[in-house]
MDAnalysis code that builds the backbone (N, CA, C; Angstrom):
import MDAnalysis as mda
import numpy as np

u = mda.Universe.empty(300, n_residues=100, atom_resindex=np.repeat(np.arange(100), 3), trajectory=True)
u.add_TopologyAttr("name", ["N", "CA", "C"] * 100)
u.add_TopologyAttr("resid", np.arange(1, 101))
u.add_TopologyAttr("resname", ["UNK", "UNK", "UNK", "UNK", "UNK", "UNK", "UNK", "UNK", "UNK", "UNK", "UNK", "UNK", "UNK", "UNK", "UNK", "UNK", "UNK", "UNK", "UNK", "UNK", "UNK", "UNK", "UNK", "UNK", "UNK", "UNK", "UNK", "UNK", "UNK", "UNK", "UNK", "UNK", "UNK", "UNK", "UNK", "UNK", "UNK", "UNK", "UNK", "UNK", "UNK", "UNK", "UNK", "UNK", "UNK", "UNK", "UNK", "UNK", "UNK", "UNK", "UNK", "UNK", "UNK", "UNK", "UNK", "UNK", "UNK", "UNK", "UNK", "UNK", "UNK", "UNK", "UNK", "UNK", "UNK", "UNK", "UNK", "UNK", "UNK", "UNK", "UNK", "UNK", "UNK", "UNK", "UNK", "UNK", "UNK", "UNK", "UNK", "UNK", "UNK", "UNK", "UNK", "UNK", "UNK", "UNK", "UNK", "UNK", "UNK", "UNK", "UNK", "UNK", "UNK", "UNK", "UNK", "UNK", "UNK", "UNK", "UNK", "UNK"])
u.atoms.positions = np.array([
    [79.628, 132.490, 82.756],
    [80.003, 131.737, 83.929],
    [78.810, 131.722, 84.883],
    [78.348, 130.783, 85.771],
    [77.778, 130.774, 86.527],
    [77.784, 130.995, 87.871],
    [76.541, 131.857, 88.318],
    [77.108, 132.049, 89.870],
    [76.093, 131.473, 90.304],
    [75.087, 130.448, 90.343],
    [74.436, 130.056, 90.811],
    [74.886, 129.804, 92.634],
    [74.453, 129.647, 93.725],
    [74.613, 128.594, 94.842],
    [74.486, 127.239, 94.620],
    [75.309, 126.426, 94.960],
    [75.314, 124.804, 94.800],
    [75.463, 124.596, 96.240],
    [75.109, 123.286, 96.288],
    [75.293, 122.787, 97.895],
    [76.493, 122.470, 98.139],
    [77.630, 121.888, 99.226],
    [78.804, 120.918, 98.810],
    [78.992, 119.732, 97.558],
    [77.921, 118.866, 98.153],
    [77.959, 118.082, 97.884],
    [77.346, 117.956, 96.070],
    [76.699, 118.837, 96.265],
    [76.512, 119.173, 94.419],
    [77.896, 119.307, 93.689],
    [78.593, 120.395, 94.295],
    [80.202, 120.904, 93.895],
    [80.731, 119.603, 94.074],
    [80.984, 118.936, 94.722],
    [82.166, 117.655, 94.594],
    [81.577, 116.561, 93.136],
    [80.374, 116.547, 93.124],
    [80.127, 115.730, 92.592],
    [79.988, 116.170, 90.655],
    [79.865, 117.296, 90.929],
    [79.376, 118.274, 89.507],
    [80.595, 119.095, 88.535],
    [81.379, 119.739, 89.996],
    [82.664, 120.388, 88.959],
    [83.469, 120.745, 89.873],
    [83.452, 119.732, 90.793],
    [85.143, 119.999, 91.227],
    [85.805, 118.558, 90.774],
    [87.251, 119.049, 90.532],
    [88.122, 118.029, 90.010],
    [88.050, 116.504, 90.419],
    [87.981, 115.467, 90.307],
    [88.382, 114.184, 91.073],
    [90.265, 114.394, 91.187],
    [90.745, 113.423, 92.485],
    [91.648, 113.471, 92.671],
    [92.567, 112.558, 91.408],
    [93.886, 112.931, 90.810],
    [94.635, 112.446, 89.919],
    [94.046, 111.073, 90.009],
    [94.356, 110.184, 91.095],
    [93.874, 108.652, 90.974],
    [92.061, 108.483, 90.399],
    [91.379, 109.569, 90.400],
    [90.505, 109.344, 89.605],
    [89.127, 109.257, 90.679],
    [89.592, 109.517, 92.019],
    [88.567, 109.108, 93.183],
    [88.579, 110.747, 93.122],
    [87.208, 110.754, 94.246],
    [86.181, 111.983, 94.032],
    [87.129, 112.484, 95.081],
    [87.362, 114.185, 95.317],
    [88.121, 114.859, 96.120],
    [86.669, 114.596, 97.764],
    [87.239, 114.026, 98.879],
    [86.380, 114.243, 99.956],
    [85.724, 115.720, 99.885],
    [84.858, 114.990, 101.105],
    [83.909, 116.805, 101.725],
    [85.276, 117.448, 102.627],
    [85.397, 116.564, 103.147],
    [86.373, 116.936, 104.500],
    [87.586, 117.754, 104.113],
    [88.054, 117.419, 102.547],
    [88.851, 118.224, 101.981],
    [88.590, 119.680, 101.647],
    [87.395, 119.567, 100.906],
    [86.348, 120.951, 100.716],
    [86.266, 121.586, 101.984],
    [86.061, 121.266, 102.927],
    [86.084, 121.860, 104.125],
    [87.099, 122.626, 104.888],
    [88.288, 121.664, 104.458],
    [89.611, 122.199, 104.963],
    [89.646, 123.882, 103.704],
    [89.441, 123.232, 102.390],
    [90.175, 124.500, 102.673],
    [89.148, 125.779, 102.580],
    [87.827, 125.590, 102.925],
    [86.814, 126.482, 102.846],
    [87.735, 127.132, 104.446],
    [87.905, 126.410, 105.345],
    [87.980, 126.307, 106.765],
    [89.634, 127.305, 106.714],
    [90.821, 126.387, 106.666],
    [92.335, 126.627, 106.502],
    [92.404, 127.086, 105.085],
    [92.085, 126.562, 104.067],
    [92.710, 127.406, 103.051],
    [93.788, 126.131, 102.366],
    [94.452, 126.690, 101.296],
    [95.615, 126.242, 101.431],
    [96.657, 126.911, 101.118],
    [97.971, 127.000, 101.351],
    [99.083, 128.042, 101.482],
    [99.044, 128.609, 100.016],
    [99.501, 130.217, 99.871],
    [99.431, 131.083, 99.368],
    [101.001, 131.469, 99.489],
    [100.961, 132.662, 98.810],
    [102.469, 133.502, 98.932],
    [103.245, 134.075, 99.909],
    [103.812, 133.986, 100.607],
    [104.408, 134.696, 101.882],
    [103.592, 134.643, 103.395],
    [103.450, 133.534, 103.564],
    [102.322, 133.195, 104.482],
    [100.914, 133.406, 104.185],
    [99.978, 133.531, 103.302],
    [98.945, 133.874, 103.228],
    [98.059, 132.610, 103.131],
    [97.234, 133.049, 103.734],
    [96.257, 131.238, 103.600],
    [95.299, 131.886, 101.696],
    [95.009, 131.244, 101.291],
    [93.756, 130.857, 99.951],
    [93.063, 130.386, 100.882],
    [91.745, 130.570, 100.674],
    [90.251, 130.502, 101.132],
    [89.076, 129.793, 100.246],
    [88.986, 128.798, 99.808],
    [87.283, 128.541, 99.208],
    [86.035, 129.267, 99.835],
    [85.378, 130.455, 99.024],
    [84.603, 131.505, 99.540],
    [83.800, 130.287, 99.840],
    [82.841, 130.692, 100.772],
    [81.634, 129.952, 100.936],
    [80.303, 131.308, 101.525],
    [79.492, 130.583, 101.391],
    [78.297, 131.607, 101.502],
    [77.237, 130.513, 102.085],
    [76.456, 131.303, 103.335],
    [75.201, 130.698, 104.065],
    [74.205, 131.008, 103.989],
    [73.499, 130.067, 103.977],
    [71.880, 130.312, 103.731],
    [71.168, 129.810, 104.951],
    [71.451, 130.800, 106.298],
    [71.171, 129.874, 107.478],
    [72.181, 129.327, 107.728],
    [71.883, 127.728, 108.424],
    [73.188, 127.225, 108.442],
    [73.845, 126.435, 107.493],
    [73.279, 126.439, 106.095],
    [73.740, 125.592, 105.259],
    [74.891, 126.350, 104.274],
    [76.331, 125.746, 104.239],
    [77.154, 126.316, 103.472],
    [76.841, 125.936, 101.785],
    [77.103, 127.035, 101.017],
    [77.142, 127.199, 99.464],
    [78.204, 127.485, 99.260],
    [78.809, 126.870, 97.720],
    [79.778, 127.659, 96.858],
    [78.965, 127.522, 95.283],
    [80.040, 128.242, 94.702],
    [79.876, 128.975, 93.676],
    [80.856, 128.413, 92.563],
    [80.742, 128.136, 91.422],
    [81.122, 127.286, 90.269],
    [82.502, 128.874, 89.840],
    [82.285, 129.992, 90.079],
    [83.089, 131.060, 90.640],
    [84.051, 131.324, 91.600],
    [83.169, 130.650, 92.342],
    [84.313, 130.944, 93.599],
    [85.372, 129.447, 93.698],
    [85.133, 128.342, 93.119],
    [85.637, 127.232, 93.057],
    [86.727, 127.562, 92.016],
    [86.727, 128.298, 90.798],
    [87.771, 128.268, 89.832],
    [88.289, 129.837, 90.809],
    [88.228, 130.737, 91.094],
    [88.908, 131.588, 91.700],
    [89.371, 130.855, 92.863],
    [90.006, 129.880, 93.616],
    [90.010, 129.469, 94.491],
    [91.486, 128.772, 93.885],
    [90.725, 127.982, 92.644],
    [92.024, 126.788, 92.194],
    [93.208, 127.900, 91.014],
    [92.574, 128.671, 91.001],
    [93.110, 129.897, 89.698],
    [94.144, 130.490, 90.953],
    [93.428, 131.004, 91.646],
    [94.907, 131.570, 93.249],
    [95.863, 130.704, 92.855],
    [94.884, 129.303, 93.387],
    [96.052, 128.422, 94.213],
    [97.401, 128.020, 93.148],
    [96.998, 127.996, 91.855],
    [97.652, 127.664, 91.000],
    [98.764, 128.523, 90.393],
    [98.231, 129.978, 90.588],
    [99.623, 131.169, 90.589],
    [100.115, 130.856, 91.771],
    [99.961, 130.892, 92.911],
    [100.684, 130.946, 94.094],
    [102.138, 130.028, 93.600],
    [101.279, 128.381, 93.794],
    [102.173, 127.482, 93.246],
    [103.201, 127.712, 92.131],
    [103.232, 128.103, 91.354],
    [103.850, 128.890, 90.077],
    [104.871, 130.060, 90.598],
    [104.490, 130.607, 91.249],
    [105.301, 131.537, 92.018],
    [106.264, 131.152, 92.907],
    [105.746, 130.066, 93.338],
    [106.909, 129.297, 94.765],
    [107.685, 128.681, 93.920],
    [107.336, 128.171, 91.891],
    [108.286, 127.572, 91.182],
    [109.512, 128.161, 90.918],
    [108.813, 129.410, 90.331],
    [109.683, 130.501, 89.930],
    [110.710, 131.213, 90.736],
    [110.309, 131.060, 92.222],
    [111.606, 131.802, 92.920],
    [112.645, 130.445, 93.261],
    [112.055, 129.090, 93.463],
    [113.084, 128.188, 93.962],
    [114.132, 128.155, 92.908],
    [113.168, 128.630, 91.107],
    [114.332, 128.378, 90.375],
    [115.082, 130.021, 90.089],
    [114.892, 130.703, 90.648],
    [115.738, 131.639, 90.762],
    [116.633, 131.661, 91.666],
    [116.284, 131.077, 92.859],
    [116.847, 130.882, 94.564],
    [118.176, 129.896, 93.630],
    [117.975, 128.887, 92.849],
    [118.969, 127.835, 92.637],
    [119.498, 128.230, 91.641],
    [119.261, 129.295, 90.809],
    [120.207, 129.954, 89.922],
    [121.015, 130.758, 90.768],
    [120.893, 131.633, 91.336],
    [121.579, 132.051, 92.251],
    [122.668, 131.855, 93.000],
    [122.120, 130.522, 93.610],
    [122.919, 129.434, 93.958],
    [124.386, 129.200, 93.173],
    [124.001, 128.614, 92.070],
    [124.637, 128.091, 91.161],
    [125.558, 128.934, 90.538],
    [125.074, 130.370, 90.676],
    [126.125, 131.404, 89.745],
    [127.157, 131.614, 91.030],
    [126.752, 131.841, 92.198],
    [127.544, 132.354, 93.831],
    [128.621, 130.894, 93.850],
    [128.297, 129.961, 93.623],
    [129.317, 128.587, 93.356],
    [130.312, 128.853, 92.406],
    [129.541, 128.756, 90.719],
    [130.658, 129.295, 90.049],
    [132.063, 130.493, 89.990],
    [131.194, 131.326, 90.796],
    [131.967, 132.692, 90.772],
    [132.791, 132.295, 92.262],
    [132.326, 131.350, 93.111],
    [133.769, 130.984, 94.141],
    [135.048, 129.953, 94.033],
    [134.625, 129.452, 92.937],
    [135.915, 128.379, 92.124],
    [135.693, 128.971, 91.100],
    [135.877, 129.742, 90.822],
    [136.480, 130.918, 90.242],
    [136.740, 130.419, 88.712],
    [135.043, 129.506, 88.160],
    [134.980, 129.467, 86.476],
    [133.898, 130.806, 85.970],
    [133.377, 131.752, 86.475],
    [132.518, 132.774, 86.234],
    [133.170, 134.287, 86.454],
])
């Protein structure tokens, strides 16, 4: 794996994903979530590490898949409890009209 430093604009253009429609993910997006993050487990923000050289921000072909690798358990996790939350659901229903 590589840990080289890339610039942003290297990373958007080199190996970060394009968006589903096939257009390049913005900077401004990269930014957000270098900046905010995006939601995590139980309130926690995810972070895109970034690293300075002066004032110029770097990431890392590393820190970009640890970033989408979080974000992607997190997501998975918020699957897994809604479908437990609605099993739950569903058994507390049965068992009050009284087929369980």
């Amino acid at each position: 794996m590589q840990n080289n430093l890339e610039t942003l604009d290297h990373a958007l253009k080199n190996f970060i994903p394009s968006r589903p429609d096939g257009k390049p993910i913005h900077r401004a997006t990269l930014w957000r979530w270098i900046r905010k993050g995006l939601e995590g487990l139980d309130g926690e923000r995810i972070k895109l590490e970034v690293t300075y050289a002066g004032s110029r921000p770097y990431v890392t072909r590393n820190a970009v898949e640890e970033f989408f690798q979080a974000v992607t358990e997190a997501k998975l996790e918020r699957h897994r409890r809604a479908e437990r939350l609605a099993s739950e659901v569903t058994q507390d229903k049965l068992e009050a009209v009284g087929l369980r």
